[in-house]
KOLLO-174167 format. One record per residue: x, y, z of N, C-alpha, C, CB in turn; residue in three letters. Coordinates in steps of 0.02 Angstrom, whole numbers, padded with zeros to 5 digits, always signed. Glycine has a CB too. Layout:
<atoms>
XYZXYZXYZXYZALA/...
</atoms>
This chain:
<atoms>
-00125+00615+01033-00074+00655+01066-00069+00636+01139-00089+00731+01058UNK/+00004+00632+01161-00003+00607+01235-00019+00657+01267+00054+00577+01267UNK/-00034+00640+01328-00058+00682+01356-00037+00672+01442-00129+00680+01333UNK/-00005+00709+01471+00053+00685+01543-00028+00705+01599+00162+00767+01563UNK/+00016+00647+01620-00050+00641+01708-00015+00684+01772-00059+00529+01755UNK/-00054+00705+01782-00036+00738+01851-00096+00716+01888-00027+00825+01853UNK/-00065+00689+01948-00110+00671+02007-00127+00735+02049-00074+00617+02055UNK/-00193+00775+02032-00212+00821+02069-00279+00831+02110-00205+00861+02033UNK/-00301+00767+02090-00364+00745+02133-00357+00660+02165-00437+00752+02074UNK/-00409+00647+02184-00423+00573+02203-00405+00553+02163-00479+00544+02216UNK/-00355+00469+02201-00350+00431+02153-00405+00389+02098-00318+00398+02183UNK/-00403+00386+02023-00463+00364+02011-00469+00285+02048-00473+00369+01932UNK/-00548+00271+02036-00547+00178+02076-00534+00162+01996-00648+00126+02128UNK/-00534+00093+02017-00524+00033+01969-00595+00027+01919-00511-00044+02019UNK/-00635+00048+01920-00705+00052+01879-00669+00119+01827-00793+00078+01940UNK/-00662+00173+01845-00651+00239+01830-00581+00221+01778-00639+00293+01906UNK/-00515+00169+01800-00473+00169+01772-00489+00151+01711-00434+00145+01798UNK/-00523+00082+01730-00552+00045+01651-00589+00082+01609-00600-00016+01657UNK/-00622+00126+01630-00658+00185+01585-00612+00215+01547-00692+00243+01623UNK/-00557+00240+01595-00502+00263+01537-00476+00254+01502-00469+00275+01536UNK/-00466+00185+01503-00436+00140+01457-00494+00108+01394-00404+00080+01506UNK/-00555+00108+01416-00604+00100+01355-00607+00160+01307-00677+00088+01381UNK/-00595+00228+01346-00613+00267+01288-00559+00270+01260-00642+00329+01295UNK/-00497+00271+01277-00435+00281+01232-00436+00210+01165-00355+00275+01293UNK/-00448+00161+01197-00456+00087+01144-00507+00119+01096-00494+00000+01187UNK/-00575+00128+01107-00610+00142+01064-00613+00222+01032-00663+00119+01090UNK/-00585+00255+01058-00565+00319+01021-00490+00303+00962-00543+00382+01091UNK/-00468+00251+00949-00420+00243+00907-00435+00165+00882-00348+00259+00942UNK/-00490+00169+00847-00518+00101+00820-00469+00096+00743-00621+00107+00806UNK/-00464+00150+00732-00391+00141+00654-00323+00093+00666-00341+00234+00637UNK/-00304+00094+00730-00266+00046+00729-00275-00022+00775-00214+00076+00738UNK/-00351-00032+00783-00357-00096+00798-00371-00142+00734-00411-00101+00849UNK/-00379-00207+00734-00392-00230+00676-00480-00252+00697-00332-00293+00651UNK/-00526-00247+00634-00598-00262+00648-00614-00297+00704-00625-00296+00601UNK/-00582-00351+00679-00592-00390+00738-00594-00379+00813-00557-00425+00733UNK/-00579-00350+00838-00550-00332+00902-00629-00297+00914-00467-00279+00904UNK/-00688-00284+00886-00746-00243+00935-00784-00316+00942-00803-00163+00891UNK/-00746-00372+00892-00794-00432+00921-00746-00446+00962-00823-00497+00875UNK/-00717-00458+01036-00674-00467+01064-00735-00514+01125-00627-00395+01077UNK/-00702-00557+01154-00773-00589+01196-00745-00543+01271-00779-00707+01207UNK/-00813-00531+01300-00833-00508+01353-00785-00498+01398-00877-00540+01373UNK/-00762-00582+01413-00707-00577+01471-00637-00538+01467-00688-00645+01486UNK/-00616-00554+01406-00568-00504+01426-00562-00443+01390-00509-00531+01424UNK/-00603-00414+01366-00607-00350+01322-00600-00304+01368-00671-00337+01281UNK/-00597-00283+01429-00579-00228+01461-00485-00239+01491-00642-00221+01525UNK/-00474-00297+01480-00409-00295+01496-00370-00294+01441-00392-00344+01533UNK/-00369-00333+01388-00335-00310+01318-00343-00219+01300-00380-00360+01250UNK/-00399-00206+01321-00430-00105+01323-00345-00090+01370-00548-00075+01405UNK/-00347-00108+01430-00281-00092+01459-00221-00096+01441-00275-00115+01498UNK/-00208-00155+01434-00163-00174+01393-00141-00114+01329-00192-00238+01367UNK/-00196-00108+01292-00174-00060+01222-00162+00014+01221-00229-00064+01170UNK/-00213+00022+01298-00195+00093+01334-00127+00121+01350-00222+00092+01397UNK/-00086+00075+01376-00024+00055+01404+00020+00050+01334-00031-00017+01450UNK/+00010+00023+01283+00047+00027+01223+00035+00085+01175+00036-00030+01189UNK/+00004+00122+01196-00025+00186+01153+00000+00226+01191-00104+00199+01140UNK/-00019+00242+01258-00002+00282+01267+00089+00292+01283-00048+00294+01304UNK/+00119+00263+01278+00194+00236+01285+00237+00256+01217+00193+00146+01294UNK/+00196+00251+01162+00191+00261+01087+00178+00337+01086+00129+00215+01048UNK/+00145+00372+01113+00133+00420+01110+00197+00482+01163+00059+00408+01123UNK/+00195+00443+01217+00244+00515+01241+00314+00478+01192+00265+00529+01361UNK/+00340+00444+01181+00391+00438+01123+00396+00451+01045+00403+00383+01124UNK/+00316+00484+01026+00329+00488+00958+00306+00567+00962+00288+00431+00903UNK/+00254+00581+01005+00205+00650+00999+00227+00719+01066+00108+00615+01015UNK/+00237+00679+01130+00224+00717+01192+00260+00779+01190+00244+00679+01254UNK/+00259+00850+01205+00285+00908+01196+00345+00912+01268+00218+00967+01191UNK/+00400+00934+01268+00437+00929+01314+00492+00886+01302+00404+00914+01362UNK/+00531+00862+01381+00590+00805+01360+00536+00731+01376+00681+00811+01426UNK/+00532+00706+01308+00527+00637+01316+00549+00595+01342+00530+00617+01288UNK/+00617+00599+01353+00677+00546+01386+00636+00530+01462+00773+00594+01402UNK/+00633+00611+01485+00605+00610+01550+00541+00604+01565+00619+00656+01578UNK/+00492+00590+01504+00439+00590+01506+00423+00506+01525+00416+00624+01444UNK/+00460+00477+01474+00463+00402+01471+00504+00370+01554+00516+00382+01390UNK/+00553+00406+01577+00556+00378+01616+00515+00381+01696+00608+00382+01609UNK/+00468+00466+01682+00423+00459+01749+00375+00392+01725+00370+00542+01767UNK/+00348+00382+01657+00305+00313+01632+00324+00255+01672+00319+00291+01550UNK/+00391+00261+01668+00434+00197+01687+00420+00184+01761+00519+00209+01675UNK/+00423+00235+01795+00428+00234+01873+00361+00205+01899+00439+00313+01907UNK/+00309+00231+01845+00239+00230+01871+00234+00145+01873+00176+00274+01815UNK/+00267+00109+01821+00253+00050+01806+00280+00015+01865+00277+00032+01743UNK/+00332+00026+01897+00361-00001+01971+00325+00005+02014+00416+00026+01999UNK/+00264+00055+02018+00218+00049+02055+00173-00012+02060+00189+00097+02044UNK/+00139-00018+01980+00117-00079+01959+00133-00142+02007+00146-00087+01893UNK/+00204-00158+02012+00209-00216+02026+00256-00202+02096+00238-00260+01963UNK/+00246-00140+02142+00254-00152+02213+00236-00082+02252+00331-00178+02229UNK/+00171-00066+02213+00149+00000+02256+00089+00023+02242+00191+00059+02248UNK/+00078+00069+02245+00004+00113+02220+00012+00173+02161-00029+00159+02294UNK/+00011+00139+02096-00002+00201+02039-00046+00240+02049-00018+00184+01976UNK/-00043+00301+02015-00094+00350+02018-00140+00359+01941-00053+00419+02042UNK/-00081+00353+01897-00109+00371+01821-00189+00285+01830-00007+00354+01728UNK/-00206+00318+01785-00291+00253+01783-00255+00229+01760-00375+00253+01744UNK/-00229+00220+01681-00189+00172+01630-00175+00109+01672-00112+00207+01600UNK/-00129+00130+01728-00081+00087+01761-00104+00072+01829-00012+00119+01762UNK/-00169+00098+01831-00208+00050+01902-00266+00000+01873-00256+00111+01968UNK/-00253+00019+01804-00327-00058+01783-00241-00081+01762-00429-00050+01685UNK/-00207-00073+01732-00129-00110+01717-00132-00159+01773-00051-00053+01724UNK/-00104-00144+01840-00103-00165+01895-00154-00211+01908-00101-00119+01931UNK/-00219-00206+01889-00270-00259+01888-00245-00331+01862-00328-00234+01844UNK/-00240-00323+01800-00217-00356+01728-00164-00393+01742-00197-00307+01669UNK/-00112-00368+01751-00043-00398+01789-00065-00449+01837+00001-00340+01832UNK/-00094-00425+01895-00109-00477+01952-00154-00526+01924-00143-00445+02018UNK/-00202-00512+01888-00249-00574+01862-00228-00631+01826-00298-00553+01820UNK/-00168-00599+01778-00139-00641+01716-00085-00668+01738-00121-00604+01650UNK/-00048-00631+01791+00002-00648+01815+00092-00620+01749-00024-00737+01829UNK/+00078-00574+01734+00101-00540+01692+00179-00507+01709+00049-00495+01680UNK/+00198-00531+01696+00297-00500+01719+00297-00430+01697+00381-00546+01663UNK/+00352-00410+01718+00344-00332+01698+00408-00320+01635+00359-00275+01780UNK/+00432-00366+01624+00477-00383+01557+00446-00340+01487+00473-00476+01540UNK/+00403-00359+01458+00378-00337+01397+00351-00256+01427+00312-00397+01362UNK/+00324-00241+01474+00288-00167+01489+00377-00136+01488+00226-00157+01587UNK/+00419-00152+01510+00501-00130+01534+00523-00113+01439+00565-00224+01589UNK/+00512-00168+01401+00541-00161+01325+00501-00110+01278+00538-00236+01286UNK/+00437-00117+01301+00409-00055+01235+00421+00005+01264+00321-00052+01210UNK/+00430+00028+01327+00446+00082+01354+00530+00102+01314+00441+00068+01440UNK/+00571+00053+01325+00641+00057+01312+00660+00073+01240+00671-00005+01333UNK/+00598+00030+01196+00595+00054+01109+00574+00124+01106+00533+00009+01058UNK/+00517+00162+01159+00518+00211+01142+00596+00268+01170+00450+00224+01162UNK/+00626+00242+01178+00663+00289+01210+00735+00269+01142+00675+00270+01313UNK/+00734+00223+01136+00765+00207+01078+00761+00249+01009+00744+00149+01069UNK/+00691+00268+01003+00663+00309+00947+00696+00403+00961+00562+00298+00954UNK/+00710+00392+00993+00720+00467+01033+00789+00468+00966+00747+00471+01153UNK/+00790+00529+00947+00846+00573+00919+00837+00540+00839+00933+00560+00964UNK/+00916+00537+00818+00942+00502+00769+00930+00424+00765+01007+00517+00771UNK/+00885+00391+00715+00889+00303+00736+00901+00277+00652+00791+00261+00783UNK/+00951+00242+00669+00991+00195+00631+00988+00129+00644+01051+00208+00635UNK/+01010+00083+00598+01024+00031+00618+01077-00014+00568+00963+00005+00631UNK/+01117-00042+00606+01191-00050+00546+01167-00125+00530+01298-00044+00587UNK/+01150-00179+00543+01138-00241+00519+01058-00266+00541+01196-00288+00547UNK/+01054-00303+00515+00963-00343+00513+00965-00350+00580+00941-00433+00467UNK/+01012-00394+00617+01013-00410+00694+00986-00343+00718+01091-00432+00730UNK/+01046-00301+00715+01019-00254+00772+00918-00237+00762+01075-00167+00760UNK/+00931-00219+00679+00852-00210+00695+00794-00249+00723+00828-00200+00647UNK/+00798-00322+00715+00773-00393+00740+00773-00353+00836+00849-00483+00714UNK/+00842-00346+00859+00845-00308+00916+00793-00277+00947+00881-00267+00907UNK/+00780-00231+00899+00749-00167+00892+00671-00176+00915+00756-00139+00814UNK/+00668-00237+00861+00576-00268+00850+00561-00306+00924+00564-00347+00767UNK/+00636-00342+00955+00598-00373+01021+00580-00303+01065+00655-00435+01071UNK/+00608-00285+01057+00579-00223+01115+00511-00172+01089+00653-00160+01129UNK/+00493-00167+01024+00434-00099+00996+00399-00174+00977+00460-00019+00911UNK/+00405-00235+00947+00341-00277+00930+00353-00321+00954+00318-00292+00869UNK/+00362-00370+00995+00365-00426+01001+00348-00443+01073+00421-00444+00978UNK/+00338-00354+01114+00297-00378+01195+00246-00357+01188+00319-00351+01268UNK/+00214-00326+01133+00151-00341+01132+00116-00409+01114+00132-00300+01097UNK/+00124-00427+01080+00083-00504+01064+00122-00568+01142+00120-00543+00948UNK/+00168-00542+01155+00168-00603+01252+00121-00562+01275+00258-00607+01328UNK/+00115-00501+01288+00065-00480+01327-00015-00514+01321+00067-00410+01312UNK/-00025-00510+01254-00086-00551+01240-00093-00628+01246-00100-00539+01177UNK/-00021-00644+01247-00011-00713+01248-00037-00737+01320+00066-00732+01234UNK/-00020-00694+01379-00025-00711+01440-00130-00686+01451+00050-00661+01491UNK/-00147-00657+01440-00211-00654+01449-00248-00713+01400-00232-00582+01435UNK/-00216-00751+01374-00248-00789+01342-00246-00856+01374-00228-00785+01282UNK/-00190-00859+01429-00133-00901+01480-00111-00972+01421-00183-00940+01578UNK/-00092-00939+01376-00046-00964+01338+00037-00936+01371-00067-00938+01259UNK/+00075-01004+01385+00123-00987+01408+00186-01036+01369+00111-00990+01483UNK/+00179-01051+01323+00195-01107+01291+00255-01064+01257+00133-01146+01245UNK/+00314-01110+01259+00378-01091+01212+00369-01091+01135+00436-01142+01226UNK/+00316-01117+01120+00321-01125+01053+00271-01072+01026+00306-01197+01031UNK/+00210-01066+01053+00154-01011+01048+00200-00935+01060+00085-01026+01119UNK/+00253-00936+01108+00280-00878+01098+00343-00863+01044+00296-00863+01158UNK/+00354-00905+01032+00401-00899+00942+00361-00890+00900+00444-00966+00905UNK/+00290-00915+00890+00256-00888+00833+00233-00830+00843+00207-00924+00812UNK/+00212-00791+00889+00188-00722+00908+00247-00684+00890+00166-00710+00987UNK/+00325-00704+00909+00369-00648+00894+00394-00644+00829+00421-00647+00934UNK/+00376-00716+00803+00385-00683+00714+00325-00649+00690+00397-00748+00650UNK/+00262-00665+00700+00225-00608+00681+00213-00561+00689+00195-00608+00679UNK/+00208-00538+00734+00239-00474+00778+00323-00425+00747+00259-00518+00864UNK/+00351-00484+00738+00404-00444+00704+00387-00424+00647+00462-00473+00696UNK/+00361-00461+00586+00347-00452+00516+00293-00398+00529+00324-00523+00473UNK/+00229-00403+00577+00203-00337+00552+00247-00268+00556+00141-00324+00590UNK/+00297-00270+00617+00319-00201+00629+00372-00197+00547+00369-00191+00722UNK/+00409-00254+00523+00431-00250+00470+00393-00211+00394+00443-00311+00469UNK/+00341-00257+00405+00282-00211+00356+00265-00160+00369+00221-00231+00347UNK/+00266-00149+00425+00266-00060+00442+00295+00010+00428+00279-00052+00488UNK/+00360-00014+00437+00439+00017+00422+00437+00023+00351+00509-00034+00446UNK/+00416-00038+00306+00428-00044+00228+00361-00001+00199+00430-00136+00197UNK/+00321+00016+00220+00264+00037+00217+00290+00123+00231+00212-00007+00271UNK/+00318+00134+00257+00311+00208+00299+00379+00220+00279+00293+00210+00394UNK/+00452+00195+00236+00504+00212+00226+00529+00298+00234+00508+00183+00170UNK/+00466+00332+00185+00485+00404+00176+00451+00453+00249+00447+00431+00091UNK/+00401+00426+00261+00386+00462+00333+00429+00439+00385+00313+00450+00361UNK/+00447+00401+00394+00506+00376+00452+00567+00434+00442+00543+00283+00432UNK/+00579+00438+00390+00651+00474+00346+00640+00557+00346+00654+00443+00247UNK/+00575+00562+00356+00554+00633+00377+00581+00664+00465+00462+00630+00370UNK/+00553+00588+00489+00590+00593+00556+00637+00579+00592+00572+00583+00585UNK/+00696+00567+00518+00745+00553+00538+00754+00496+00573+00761+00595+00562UNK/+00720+00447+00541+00724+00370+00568+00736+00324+00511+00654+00345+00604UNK/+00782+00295+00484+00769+00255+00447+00794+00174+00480+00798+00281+00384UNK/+00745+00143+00453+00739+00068+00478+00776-00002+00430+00653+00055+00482UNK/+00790+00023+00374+00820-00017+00326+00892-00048+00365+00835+00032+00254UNK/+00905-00081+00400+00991-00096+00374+01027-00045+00350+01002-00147+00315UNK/+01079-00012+00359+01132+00010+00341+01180-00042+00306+01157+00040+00395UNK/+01173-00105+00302+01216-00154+00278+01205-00159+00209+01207-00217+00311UNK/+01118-00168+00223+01079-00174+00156+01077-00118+00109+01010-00188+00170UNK/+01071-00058+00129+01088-00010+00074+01156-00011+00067+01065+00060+00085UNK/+01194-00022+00086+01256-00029+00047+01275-00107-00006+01312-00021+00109UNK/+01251-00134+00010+01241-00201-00013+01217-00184-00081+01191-00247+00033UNK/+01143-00150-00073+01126-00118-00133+01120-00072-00174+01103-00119-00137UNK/+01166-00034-00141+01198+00029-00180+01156+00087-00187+01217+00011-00252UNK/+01113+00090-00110+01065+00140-00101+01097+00175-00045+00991+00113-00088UNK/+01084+00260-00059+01107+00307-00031+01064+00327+00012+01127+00349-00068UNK/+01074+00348+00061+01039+00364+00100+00972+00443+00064+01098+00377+00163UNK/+01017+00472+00050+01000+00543+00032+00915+00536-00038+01095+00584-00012UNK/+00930+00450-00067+00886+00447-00113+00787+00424-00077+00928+00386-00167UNK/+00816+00431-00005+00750+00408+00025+00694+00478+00022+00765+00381+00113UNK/+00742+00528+00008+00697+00584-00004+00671+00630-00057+00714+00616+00026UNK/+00697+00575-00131+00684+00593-00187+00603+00589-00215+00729+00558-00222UNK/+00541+00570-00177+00495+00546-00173+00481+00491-00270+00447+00614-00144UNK/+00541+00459-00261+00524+00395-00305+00577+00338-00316+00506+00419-00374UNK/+00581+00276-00324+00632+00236-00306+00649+00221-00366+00620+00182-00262UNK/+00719+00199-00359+00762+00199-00417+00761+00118-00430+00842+00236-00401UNK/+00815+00110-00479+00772+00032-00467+00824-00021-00425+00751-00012-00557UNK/+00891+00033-00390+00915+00020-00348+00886+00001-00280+00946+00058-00350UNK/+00835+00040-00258+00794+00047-00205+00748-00020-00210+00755+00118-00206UNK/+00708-00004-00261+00669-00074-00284+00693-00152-00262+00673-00075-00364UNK/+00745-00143-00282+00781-00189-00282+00777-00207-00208+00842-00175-00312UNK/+00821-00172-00164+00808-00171-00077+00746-00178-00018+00828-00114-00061UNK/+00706-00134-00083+00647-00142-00030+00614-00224-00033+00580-00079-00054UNK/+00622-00248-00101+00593-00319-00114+00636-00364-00088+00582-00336-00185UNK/+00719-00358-00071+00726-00383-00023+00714-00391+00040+00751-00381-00026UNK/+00695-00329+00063+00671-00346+00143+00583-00341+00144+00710-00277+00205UNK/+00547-00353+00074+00488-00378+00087+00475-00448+00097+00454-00360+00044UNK/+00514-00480+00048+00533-00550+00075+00547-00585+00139+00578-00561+00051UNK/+00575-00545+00170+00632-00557+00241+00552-00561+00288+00711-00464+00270UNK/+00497-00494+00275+00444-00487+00317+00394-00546+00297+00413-00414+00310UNK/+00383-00561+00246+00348-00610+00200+00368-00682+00243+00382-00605+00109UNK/+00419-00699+00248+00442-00768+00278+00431-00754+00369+00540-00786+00252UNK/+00424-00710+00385+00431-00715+00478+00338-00713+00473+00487-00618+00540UNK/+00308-00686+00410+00251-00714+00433+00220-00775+00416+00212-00677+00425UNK/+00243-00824+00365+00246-00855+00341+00263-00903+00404+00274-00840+00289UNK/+00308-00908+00440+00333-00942+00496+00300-00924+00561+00402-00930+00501UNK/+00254-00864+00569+00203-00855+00606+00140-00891+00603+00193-00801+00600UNK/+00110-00885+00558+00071-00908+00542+00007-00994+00584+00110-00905+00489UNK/+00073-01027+00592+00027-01096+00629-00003-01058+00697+00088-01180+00660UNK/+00033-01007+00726-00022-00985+00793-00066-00982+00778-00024-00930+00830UNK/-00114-00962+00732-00191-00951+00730-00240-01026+00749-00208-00923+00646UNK/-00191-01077+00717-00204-01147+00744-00221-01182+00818-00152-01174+00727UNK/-00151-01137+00858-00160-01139+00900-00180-01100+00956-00133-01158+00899UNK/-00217-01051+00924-00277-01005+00986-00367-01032+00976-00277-00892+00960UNK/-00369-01024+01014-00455-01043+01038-00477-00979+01038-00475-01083+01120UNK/-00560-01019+01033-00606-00958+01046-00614-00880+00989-00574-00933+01120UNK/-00623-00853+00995-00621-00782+00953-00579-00751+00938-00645-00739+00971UNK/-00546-00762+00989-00464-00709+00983-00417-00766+00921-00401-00703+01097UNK/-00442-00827+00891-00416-00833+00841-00423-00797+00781-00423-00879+00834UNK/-00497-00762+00763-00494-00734+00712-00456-00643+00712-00568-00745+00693UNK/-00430-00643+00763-00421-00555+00795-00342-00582+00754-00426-00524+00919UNK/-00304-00631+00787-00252-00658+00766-00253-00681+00676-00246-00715+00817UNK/-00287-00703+00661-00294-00714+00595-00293-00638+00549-00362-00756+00587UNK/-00327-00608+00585-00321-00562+00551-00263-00496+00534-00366-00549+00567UNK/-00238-00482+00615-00176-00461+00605-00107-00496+00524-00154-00480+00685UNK/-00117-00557+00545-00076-00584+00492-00097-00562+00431-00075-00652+00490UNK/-00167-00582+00401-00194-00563+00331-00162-00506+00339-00275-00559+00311UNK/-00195-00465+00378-00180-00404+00352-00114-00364+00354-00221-00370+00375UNK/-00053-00399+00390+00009-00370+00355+00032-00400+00286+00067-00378+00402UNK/-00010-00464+00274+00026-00511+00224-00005-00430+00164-00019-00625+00211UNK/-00070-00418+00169-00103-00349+00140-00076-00302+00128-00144-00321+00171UNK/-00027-00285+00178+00004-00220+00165+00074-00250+00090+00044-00183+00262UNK/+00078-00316+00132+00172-00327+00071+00133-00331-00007+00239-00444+00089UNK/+00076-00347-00006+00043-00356-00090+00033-00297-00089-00029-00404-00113UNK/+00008-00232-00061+00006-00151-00082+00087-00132-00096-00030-00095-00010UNK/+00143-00152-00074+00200-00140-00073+00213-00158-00156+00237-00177-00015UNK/+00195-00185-00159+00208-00260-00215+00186-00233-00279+00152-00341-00196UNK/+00119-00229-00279+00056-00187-00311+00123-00116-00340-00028-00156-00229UNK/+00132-00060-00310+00188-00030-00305+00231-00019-00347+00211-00049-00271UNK/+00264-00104-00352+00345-00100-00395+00386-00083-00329+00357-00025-00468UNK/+00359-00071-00273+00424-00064-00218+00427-00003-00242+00501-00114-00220UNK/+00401+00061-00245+00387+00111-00253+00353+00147-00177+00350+00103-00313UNK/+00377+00155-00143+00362+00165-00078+00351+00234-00044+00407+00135-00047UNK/+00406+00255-00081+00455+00325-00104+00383+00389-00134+00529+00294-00196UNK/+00361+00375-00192+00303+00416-00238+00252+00429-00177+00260+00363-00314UNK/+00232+00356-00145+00164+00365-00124+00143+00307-00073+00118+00366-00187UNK/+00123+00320-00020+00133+00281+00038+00073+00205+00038+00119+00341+00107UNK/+00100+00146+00005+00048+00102+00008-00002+00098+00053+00068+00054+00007UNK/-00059+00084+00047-00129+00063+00122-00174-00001+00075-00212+00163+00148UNK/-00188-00012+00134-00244-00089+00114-00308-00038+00121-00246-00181+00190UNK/-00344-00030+00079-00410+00016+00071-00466+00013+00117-00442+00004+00008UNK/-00524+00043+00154-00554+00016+00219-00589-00039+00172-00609+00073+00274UNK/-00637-00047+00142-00660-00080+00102-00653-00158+00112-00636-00056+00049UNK/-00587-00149+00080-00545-00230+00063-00526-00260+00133-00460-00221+00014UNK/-00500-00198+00179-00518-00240+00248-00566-00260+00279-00502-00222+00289UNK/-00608-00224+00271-00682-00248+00294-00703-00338+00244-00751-00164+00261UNK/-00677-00317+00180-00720-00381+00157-00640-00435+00182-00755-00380+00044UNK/-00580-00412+00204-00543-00455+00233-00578-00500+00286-00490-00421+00257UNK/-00598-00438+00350-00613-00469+00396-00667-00528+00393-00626-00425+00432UNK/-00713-00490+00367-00793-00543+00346-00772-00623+00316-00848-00498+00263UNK/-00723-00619+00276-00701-00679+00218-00645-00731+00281-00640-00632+00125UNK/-00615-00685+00337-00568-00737+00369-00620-00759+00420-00491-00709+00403UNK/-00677-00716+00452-00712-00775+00491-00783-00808+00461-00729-00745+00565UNK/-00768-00798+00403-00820-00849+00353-00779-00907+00363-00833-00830+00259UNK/-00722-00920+00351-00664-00965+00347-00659-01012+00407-00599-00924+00342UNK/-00650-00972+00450-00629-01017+00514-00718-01035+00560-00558-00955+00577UNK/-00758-01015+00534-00832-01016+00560-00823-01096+00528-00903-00949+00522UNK/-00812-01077+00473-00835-01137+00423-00786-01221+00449-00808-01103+00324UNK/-00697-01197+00471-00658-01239+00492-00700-01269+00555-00590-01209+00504UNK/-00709-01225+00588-00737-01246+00655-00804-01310+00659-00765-01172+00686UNK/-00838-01318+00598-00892-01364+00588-00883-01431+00596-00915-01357+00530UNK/-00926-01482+00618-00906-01548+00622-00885-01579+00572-00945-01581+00642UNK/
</atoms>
């Protein structure tokens, strides 16, 4: 749950910020992937920031009590501090660290803010583009963000991050169809249910017709190929944070085989990759690349 800062004491220091930002990272280890507590030394307190900054951004747009609009845009202001003043919130004074070290634009922190504000009310989307739209702004500045602490700056390293990045948030959406639809969000195309002769009204029948079926396996495919075309980055990262990267991928490719598994049945009962199978995911992808890595 978000939770709004008021500056009513000392500003925290830069030791104190990063604290804040460790416990929020490690108080929400469910949506890191395993990998990420083997994270190497150097930069594990700044990726901690980094995710602080994407969580909590995620949070006054999906959870915060009050007007969000205005919630997101005092967020916004704080971030202008970032890059020509003195923040107060911690988040955004180890942020401010991170930025200056990596040398980090304020572009991608500007877009996930803007997706959350996007999410605000009624959300639709009439063709694939717009939603593609949608994904550069809620997935696709997170992985440059990581890209730049990694000082990967490469045009090509950043086309493979934004198709994977897109396909997980895709697997996400296809994954979560009927809870999205609870909140009055649906993420499908409007093109595509008409295309396939799916009504809106049937997203809340809790079971898919084989109209639906039909749709959802089209746009599992659509997620299936952007990771599929993601994919060579893992090639090209070094060090540890290849298997953090490896694994994100497995594990959306994970979620489209639970989809799959299913019948595209999405509707009855909300697919998950089991902790289990991720755990023996994680173990089996850096058995793999331990093993690539050998002379």
């Amino acid at each position: 749950m978000a939770v709004t800062f008021r500056a009513t004491g000392p500003t925290p220091s830069l030791e104190e910020a990063y604290a804040t930002c460790t416990a929020i990272a490690e108080g929400h280890y469910e949506n890191f992937s395993i990998a990420s507590r083997l994270l190497p030394n150097d930069i594990r307190q700044y990726l901690y920031a980094i995710y602080a900054f994407c969580r909590h951004t995620d949070d006054l747009g999906d959870e915060a009590a009050g007007d969000r609009l205005a919630l997101l845009a005092d967020w916004e202001r704080e971030l202008v501090h970032v890059y020509g003043g003195e923040p107060k919130h911690p988040i955004m004074i180890a942020l401010q660290d991170v930025v200056r070290r990596f040398g980090i634009p304020d572009e991608p922190f500007r877009k996930l803010i803007q997706a959350n504000r996007m999410d605000q009310g009624r959300v639709r989307f009439e063709t694939y583009e717009d939603l593609i739209t949608y994904c550069e702004h809620s997935a696709t500045p997170v992985g440059q963000m990581v890209l730049y602490l990694l000082g990967d700056r490469s045009a090509e390293s950043r086309a493979l991050s934004d198709a994977t990045c897109t396909a997980l948030q895709l697997a996400n959406f296809w994954q979560d169809v009927a809870r999205d639809f609870a909140m009055d969000r649906v993420y499908i195309p409007q093109e595509d249910m008409i295309r396939f002769g799916v009504a809106e009204s049937e997203l809340s029948h809790g079971s898919a017709s084989p109209a639906f079926k039909n749709l959802l396996r089209f746009e599992v495919g659509r997620a299936q190929e952007l990771f599929e075309q993601g994919l060579p980055l893992v090639d090209r990262i070094e060090g540890r944070m290849k298997l953090d990267i490896a694994l994100f991928s497995k594990g959306g490719l994970r979620v489209l085989e639970a989809i799959r598994a299913r019948d595209y049945d999405v509707l009855a009962k909300r697919p998950t990759v089991p902790a289990l199978r991720k755990l023996w995911l994680g173990l089996s992808t850096a058995a793999r690349l331990a093993i690539l890595k050998r002379p």
